[in-house]
Every structure is written in structure tokens, then in C-alpha cells.
Backbone as XML, in Angstrom:
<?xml version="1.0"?>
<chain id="A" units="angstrom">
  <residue number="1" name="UNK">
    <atom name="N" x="-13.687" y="-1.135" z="5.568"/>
    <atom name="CA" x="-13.094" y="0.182" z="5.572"/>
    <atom name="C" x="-13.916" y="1.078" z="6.496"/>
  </residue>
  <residue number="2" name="UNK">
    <atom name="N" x="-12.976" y="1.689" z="7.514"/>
    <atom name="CA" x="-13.867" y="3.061" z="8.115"/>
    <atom name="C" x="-14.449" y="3.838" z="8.047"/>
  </residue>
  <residue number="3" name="UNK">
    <atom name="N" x="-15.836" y="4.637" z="8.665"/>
    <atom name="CA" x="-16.337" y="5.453" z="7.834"/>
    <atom name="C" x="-15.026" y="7.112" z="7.350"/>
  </residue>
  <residue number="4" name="UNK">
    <atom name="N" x="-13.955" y="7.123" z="7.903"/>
    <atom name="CA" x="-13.075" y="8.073" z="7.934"/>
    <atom name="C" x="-12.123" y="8.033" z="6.982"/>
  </residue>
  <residue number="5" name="UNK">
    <atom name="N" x="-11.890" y="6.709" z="6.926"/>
    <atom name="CA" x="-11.218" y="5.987" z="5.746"/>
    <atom name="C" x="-11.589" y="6.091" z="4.357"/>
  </residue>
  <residue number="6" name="UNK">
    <atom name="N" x="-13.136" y="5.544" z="4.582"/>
    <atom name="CA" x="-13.882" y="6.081" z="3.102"/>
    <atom name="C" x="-13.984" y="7.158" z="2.764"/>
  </residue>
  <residue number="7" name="UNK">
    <atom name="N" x="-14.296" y="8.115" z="3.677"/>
    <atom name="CA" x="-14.486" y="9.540" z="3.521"/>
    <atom name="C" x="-13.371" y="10.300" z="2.831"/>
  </residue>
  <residue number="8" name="UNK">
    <atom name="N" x="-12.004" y="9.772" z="3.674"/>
    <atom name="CA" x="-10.664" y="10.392" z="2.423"/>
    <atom name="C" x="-10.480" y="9.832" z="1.485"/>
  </residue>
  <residue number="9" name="UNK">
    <atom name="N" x="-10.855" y="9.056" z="1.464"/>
    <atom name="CA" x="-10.601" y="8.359" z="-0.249"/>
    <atom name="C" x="-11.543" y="9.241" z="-1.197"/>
  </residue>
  <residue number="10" name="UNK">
    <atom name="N" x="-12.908" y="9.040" z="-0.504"/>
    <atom name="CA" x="-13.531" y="10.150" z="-1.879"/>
    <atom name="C" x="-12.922" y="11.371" z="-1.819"/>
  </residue>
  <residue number="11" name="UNK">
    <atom name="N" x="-12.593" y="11.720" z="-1.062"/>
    <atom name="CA" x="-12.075" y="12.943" z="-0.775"/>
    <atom name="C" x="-10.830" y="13.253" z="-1.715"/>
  </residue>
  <residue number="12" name="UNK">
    <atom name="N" x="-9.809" y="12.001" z="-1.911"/>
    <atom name="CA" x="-8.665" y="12.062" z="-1.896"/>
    <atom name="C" x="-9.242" y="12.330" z="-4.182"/>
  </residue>
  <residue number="13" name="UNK">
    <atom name="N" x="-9.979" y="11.356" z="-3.805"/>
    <atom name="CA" x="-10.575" y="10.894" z="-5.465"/>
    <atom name="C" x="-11.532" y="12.047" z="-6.479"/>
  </residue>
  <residue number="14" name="UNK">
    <atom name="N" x="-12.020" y="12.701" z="-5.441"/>
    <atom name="CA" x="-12.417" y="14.259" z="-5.726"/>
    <atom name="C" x="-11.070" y="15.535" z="-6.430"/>
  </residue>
  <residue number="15" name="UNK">
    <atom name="N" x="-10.030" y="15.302" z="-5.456"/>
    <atom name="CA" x="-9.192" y="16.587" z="-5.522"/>
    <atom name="C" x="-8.570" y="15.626" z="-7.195"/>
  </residue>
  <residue number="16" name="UNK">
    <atom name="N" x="-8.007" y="14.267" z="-7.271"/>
    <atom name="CA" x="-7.783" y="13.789" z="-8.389"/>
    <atom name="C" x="-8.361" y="13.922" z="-9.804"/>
  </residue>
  <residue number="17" name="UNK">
    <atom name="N" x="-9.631" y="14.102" z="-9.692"/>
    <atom name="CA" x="-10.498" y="14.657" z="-10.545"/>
    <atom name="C" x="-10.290" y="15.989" z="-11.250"/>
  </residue>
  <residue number="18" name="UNK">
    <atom name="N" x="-10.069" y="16.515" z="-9.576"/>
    <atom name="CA" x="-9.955" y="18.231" z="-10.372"/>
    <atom name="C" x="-8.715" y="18.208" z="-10.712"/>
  </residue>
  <residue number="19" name="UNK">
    <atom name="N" x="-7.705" y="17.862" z="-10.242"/>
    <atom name="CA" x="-6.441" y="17.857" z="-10.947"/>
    <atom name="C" x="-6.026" y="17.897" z="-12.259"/>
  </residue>
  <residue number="20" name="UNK">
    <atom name="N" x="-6.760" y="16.505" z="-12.400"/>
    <atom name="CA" x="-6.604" y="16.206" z="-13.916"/>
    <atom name="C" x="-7.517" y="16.428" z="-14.783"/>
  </residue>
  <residue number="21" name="UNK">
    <atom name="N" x="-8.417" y="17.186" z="-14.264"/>
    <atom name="CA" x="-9.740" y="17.075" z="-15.376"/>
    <atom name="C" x="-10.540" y="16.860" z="-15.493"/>
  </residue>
  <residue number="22" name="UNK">
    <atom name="N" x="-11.000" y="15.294" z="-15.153"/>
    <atom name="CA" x="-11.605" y="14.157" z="-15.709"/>
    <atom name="C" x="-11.713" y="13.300" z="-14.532"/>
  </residue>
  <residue number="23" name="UNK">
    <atom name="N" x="-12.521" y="12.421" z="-14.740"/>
    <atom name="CA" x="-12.674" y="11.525" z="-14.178"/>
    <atom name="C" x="-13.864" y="10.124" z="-14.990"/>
  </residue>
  <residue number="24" name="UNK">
    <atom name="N" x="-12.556" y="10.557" z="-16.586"/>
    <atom name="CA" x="-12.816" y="9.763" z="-17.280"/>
    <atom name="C" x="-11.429" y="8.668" z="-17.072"/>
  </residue>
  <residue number="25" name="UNK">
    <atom name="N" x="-11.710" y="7.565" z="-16.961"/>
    <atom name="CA" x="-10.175" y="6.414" z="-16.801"/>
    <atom name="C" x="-9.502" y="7.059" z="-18.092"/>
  </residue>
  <residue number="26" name="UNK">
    <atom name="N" x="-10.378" y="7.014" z="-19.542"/>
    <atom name="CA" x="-9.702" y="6.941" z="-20.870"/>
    <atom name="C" x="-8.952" y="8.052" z="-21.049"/>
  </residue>
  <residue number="27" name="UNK">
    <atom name="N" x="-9.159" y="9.142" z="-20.598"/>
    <atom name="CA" x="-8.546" y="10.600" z="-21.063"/>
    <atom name="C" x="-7.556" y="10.670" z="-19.927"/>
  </residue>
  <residue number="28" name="UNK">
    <atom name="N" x="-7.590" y="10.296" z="-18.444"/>
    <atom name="CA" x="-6.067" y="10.476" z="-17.695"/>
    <atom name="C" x="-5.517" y="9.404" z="-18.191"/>
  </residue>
  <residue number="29" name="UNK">
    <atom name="N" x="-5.847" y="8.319" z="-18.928"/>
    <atom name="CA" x="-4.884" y="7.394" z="-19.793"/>
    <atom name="C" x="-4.073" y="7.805" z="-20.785"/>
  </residue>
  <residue number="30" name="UNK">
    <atom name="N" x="-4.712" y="8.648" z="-21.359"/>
    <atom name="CA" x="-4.087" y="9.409" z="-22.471"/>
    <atom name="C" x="-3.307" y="10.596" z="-22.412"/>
  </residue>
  <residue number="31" name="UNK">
    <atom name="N" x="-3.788" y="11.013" z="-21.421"/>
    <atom name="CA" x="-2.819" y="12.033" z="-20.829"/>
    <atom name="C" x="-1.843" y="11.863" z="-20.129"/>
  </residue>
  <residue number="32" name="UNK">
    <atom name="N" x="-1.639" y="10.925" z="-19.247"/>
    <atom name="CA" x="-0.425" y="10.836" z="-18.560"/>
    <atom name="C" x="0.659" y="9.745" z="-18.850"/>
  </residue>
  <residue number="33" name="UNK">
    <atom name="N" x="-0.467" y="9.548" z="-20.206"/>
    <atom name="CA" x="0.675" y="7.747" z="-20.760"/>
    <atom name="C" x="0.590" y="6.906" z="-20.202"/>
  </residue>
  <residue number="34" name="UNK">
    <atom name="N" x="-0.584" y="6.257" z="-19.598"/>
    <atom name="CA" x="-0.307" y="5.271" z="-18.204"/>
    <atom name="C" x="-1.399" y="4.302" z="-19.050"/>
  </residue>
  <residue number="35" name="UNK">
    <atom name="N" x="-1.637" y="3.510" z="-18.164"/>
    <atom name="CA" x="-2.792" y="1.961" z="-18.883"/>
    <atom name="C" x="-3.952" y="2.473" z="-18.951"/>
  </residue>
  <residue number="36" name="UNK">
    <atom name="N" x="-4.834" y="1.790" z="-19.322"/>
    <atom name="CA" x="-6.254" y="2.205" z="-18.835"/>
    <atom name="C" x="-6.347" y="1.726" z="-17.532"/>
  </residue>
  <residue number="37" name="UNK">
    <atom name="N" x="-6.935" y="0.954" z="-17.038"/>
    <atom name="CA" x="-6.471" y="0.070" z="-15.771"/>
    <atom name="C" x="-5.916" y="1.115" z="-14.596"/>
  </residue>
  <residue number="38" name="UNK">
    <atom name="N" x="-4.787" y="1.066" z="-14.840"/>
    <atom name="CA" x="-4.047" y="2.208" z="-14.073"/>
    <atom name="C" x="-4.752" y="3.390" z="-13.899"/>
  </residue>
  <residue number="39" name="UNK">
    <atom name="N" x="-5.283" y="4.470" z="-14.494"/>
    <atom name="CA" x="-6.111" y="5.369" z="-14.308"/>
    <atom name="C" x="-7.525" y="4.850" z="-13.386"/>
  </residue>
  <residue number="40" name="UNK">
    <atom name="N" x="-7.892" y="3.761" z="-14.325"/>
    <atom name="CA" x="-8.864" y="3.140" z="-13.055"/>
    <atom name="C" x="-8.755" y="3.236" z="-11.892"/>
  </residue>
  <residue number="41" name="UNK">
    <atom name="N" x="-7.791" y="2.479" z="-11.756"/>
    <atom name="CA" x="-7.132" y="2.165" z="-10.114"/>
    <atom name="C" x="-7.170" y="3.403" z="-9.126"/>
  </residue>
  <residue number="42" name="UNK">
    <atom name="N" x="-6.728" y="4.698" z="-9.949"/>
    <atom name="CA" x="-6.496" y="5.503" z="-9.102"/>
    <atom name="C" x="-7.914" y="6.502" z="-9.120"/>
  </residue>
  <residue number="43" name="UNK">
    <atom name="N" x="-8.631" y="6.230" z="-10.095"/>
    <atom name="CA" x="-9.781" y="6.886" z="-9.819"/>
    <atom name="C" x="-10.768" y="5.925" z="-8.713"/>
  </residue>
  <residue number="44" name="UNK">
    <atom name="N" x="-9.984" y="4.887" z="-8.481"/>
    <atom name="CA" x="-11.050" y="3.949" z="-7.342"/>
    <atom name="C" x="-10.069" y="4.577" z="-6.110"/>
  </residue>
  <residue number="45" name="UNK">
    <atom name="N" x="-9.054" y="5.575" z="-6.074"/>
    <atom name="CA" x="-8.487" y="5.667" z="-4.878"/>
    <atom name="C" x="-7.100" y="4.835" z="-4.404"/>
  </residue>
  <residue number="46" name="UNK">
    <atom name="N" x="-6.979" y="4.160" z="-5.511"/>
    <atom name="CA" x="-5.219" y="3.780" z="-5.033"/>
    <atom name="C" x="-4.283" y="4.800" z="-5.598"/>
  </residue>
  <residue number="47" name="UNK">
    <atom name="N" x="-3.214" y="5.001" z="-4.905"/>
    <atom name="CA" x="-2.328" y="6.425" z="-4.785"/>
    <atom name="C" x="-1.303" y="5.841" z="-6.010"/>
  </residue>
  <residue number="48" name="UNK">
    <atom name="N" x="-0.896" y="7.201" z="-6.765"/>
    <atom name="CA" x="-0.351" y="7.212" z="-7.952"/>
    <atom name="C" x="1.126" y="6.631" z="-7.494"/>
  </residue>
  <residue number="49" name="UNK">
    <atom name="N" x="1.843" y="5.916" z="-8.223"/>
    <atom name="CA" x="3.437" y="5.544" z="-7.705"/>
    <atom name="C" x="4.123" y="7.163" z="-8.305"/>
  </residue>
  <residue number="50" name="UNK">
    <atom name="N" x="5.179" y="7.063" z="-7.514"/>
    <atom name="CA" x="6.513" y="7.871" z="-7.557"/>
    <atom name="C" x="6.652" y="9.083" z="-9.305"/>
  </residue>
  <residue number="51" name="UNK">
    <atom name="N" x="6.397" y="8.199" z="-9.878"/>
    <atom name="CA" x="6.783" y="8.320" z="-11.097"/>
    <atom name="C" x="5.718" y="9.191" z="-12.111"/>
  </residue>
  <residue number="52" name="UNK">
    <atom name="N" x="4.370" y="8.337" z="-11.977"/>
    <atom name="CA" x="2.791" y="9.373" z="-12.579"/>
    <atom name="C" x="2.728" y="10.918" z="-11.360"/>
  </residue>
  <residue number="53" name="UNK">
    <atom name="N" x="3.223" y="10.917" z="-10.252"/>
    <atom name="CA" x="3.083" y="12.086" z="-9.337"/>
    <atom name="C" x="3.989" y="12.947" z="-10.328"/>
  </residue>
  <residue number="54" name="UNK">
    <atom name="N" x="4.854" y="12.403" z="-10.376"/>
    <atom name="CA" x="6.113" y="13.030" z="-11.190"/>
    <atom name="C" x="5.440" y="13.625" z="-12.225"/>
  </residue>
  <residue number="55" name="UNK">
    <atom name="N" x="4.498" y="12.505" z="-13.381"/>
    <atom name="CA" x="3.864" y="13.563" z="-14.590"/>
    <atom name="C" x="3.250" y="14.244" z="-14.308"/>
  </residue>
  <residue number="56" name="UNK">
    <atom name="N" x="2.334" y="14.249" z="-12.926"/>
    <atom name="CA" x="0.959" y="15.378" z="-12.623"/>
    <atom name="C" x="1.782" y="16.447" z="-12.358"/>
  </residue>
  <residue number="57" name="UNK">
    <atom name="N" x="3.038" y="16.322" z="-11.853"/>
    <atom name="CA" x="3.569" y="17.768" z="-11.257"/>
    <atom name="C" x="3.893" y="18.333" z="-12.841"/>
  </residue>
  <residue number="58" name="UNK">
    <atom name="N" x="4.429" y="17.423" z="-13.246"/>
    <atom name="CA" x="4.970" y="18.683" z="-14.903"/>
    <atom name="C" x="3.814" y="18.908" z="-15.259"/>
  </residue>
  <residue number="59" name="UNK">
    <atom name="N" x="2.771" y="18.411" z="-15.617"/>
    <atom name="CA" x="1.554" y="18.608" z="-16.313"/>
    <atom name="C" x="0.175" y="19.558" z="-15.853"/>
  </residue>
  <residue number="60" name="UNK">
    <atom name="N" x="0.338" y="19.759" z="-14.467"/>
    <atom name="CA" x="-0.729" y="20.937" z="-13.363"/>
    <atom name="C" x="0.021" y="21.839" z="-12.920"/>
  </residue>
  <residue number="61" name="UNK">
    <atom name="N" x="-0.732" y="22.474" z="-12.394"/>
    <atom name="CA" x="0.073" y="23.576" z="-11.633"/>
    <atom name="C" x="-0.479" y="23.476" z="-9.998"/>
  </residue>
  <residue number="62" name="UNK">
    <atom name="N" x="-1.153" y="21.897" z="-9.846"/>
    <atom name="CA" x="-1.680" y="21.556" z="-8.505"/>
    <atom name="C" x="-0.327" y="20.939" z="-7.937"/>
  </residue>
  <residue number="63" name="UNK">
    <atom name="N" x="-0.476" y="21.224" z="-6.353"/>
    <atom name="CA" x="0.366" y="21.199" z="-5.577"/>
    <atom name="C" x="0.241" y="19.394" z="-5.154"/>
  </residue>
  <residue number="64" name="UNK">
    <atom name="N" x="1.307" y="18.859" z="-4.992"/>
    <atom name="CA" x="0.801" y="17.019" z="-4.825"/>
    <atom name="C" x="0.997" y="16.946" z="-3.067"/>
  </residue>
  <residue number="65" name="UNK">
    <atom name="N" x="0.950" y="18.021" z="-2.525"/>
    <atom name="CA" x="0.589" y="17.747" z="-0.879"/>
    <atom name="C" x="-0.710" y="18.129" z="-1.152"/>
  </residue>
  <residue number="66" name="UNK">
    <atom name="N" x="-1.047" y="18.859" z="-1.763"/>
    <atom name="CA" x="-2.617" y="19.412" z="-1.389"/>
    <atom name="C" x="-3.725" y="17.682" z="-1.862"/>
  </residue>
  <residue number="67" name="UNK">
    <atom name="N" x="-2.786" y="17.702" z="-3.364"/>
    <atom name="CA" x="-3.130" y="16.585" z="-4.141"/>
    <atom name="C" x="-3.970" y="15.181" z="-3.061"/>
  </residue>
  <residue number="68" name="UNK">
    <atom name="N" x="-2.567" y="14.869" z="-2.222"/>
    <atom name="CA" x="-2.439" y="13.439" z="-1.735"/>
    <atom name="C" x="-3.125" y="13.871" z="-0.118"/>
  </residue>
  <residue number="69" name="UNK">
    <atom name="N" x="-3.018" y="15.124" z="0.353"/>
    <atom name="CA" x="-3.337" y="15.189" z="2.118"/>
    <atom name="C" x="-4.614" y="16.083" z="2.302"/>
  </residue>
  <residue number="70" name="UNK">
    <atom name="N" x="-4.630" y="17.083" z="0.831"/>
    <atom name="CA" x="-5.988" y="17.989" z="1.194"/>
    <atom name="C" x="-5.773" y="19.313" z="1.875"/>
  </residue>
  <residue number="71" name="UNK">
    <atom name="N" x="-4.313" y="19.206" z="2.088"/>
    <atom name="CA" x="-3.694" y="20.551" z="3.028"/>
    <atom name="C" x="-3.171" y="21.203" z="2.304"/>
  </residue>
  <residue number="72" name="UNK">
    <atom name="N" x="-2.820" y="22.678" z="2.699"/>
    <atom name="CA" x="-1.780" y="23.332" z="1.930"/>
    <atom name="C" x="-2.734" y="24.322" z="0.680"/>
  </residue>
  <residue number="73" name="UNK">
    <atom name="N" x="-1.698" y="24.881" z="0.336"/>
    <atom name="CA" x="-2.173" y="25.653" z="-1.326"/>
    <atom name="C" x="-2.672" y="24.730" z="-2.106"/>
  </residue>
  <residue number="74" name="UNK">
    <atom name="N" x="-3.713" y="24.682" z="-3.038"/>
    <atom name="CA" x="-4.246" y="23.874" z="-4.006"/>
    <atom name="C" x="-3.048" y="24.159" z="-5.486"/>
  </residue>
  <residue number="75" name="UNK">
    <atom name="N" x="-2.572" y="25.736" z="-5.668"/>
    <atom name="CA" x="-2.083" y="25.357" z="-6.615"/>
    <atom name="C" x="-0.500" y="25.770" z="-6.710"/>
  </residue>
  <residue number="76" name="UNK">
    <atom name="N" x="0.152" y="25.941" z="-7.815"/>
    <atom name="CA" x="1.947" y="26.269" z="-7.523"/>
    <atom name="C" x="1.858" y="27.476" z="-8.680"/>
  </residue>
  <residue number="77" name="UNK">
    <atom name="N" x="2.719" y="27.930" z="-8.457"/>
    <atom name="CA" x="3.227" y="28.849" z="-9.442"/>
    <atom name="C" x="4.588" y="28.111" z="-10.672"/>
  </residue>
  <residue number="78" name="UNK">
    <atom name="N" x="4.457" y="28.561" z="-11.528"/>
    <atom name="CA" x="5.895" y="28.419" z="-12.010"/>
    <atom name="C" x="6.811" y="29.473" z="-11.961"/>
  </residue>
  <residue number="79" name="UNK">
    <atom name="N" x="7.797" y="29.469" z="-11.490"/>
    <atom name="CA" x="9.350" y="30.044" z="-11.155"/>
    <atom name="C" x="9.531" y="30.932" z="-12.360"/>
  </residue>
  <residue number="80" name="UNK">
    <atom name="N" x="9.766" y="32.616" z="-12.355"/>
    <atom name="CA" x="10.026" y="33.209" z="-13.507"/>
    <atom name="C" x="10.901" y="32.806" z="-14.019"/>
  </residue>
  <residue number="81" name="UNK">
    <atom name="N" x="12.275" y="32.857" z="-13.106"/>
    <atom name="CA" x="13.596" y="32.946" z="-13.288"/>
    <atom name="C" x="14.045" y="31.731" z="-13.861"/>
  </residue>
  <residue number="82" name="UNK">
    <atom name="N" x="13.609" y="30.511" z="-13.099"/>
    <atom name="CA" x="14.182" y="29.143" z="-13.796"/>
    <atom name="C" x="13.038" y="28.384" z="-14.514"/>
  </residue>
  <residue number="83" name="UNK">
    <atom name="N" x="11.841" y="28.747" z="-14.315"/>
    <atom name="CA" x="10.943" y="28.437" z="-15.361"/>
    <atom name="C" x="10.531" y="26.226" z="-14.710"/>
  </residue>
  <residue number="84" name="UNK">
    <atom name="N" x="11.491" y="26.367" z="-13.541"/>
    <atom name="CA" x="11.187" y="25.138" z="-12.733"/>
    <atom name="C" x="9.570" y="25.154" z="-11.549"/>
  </residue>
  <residue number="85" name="UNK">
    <atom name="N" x="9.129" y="24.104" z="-11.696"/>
    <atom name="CA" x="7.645" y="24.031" z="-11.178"/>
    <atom name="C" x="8.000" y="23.585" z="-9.763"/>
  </residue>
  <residue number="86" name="UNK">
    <atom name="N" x="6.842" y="24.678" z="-8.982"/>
    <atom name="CA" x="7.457" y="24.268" z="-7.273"/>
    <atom name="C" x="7.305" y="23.083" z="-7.304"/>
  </residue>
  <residue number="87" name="UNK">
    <atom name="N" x="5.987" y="22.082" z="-7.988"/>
    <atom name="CA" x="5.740" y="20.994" z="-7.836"/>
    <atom name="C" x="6.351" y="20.439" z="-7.507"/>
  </residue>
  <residue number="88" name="UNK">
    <atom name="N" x="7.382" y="20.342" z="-8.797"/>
    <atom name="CA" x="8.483" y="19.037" z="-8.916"/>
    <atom name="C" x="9.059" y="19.264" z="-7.256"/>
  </residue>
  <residue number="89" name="UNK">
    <atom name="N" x="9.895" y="20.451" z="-7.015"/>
    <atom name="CA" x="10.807" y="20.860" z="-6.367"/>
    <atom name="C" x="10.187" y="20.329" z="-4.634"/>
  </residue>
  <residue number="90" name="UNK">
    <atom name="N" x="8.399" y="20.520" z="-4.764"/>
    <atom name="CA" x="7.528" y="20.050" z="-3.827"/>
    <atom name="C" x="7.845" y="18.172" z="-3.644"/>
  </residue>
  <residue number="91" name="UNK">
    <atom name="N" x="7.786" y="17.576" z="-4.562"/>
    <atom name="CA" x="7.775" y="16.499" z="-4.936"/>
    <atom name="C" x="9.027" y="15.764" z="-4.184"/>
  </residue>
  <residue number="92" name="UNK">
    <atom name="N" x="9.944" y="16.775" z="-4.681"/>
    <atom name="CA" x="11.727" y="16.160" z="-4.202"/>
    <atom name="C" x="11.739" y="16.044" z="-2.630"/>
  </residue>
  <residue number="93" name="UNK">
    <atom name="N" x="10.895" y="17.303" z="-2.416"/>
    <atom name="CA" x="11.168" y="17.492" z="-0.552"/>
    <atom name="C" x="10.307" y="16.245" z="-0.263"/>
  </residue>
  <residue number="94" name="UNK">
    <atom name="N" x="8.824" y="15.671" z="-0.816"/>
    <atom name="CA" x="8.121" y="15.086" z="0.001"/>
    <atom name="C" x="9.495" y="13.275" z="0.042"/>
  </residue>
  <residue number="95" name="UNK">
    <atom name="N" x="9.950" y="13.498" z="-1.674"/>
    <atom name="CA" x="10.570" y="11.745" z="-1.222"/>
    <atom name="C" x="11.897" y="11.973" z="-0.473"/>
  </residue>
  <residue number="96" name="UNK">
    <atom name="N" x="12.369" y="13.196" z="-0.470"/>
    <atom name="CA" x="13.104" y="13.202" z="0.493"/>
    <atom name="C" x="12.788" y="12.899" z="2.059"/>
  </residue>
  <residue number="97" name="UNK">
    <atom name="N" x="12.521" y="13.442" z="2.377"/>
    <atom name="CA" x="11.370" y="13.438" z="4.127"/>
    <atom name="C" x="10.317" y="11.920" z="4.054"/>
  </residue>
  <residue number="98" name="UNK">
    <atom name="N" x="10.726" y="11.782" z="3.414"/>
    <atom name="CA" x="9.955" y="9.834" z="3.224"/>
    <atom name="C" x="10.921" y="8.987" z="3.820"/>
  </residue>
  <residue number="99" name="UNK">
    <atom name="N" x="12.449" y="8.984" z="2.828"/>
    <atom name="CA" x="13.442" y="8.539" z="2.459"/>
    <atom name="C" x="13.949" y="8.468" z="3.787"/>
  </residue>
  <residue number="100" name="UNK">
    <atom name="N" x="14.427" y="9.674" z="4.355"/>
    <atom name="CA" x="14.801" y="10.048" z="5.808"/>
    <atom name="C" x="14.033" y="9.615" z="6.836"/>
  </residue>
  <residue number="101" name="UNK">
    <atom name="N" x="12.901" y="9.642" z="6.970"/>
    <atom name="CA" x="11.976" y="8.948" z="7.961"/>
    <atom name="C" x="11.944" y="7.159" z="8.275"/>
  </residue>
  <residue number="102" name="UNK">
    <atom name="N" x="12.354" y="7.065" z="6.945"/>
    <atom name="CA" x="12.496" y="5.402" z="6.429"/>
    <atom name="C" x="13.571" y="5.026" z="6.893"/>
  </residue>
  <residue number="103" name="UNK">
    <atom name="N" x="14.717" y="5.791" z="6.759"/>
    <atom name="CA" x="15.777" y="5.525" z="7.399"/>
    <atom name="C" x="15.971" y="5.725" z="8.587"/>
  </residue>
  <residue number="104" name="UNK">
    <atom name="N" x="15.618" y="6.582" z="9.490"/>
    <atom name="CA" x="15.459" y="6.925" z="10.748"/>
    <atom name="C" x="14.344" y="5.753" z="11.916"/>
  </residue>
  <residue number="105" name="UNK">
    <atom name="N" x="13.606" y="5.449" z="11.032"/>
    <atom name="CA" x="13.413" y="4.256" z="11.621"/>
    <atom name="C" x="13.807" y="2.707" z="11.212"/>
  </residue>
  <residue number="106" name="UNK">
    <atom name="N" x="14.907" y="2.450" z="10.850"/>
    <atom name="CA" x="15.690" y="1.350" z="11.336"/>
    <atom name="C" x="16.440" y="1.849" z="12.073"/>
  </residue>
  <residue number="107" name="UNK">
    <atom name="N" x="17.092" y="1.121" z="12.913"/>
    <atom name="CA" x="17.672" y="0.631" z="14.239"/>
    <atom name="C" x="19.508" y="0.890" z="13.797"/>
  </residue>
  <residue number="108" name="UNK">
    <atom name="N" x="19.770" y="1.936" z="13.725"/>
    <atom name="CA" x="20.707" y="2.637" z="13.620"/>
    <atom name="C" x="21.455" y="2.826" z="12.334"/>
  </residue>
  <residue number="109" name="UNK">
    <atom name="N" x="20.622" y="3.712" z="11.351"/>
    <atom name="CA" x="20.413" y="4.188" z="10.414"/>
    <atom name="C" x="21.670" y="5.252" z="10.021"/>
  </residue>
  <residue number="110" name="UNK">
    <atom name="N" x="22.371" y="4.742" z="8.975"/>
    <atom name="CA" x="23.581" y="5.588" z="9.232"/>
    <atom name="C" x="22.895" y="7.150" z="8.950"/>
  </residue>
  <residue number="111" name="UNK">
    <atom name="N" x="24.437" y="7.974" z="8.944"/>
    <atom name="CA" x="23.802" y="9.325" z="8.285"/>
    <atom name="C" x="24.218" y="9.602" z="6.986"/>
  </residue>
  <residue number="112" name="UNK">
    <atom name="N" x="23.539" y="10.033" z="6.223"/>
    <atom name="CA" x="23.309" y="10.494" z="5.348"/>
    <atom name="C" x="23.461" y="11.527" z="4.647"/>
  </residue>
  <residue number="113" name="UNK">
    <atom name="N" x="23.978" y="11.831" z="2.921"/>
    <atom name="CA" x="23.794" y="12.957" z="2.772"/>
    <atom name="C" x="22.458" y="13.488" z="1.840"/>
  </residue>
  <residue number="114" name="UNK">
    <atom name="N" x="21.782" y="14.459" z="2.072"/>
    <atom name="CA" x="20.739" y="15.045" z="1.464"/>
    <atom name="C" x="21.114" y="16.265" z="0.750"/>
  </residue>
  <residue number="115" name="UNK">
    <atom name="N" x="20.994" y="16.267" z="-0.366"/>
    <atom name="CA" x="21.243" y="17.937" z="-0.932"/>
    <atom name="C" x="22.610" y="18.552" z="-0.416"/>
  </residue>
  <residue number="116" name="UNK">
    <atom name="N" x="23.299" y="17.876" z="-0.083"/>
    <atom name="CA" x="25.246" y="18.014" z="-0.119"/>
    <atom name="C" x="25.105" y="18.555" z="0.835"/>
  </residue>
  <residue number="117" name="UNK">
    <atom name="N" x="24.183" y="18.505" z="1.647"/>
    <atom name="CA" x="24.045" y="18.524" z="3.822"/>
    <atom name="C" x="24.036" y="17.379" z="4.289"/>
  </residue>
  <residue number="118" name="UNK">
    <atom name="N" x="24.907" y="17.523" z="5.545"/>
    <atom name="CA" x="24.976" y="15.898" z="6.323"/>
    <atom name="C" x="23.787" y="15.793" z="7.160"/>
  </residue>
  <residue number="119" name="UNK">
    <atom name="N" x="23.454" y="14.808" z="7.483"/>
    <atom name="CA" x="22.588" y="15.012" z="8.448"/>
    <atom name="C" x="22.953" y="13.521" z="9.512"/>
  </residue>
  <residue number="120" name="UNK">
    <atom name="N" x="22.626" y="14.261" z="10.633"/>
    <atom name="CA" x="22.753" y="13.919" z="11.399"/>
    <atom name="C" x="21.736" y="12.067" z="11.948"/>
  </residue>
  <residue number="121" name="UNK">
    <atom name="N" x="22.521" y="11.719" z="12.231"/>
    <atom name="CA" x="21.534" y="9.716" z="12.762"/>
    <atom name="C" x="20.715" y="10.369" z="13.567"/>
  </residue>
  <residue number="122" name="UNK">
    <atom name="N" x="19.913" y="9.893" z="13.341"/>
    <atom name="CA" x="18.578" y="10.063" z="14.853"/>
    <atom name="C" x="18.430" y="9.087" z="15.430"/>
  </residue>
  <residue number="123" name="UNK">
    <atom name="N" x="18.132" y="9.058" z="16.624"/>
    <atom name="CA" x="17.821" y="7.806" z="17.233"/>
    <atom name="C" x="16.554" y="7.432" z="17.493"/>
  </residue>
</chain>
């Protein structure tokens, strides 16, 4: 591993810490419902799947770009009006713009609809 490589990982494994608390395996086990193991894993720096991002967003008020890249606002507000967490709403845009990128690179990727907008094939 690179020294740049290593460097974001602690890096990445630092902001995880503060997120959740801890950087006890047993207590983000217990908190997010996940294995022990699993908390391990990600306190050694492997990235949470789809789904535990999903619980950190209901469960913090940390932002999961700041979370996963180090950029951005560290934290979110919750929404007076709908009482919905930017997180989540953060969350939707990032697998959206994944999803789309994923598709945009195969080799003529139909188009798509996103959020009841068409969007256009890229080439």
C-alpha cells in the first residue's frame, strides 16, 4: 500500500471514529446492528456497504461525503419542515451519480430515468 493510500485510510478511519463514537468494534456493533467482525473490518478501513451508510445517515447528523472523501461540511442539519435528514437525501444523490456514471460507462448505455427526469445517453 502507498504511503498516500495509507494515509487516507487512517484518515478515512479517524473521521469513522468520530462519527460513530467509538472506535470500539463492540459498541458500533451494537449500535448499528451489524457483526462484530463487520465493525472490525471497517475500523481496519474497509468502506461500509450501501446499506450500514444508510444506518450512519439515520443515526448522525455527519454528512457521508465528508464521512467517505474528507470534503465538504462535516455535519447536516435535519429539515424543519419534513423532519427528513440531508444525509439520507445526501446518500440518494451520491448512489445516484454512481449508478449514472456506471452506466455511462458501458458502451452505449441506454437513457434513463432519474427522479422522473430523462436523461440524456452520454457517450
Amino acid at each position: 500500500m502507498s504511503n498516500t493510500t495509507s494515509t487516507n485510510v487512517k484518515k478515512y478511519i479517524e473521521r469513522l471514529t468520530e462519527t460513530l463514537q467509538s472506535a470500539e468494534p463492540a459498541e458500533i456493533s451494537r449500535r448499528l446492528g451489524i457483526s462484530y467482525q463487520a465493525a472490525k473490518n471497517y475500523l481496519e478501513g474497509r468502506l461500509p456497504s450501501a446499506e450500514v451508510l444508510t444506518l450512519i445517515a439515520e443515526q448522525t447528523d455527519y454528512s457521508l461525503n465528508w464521512l467517505l472523501t474528507g470534503k465538504g461540511a462535516k455535519k447536516t442539519a435535519v429539515e424543519k419542515d419534513t423532519g427528513e435528514s440531508p444525509a439520507m437525501r445526501e446518500l440518494e444523490l451520491v448512489v445516484r451519480r454512481m449508478v449514472r456514471e456506471e452506466l455511462t460507462r458501458k458502451k452505449g448505455a441506454p437513457a434513463f430515468s432519474i427522479g422522473g427526469k430523462k436523461e440524456k445517453k452520454r457517450a
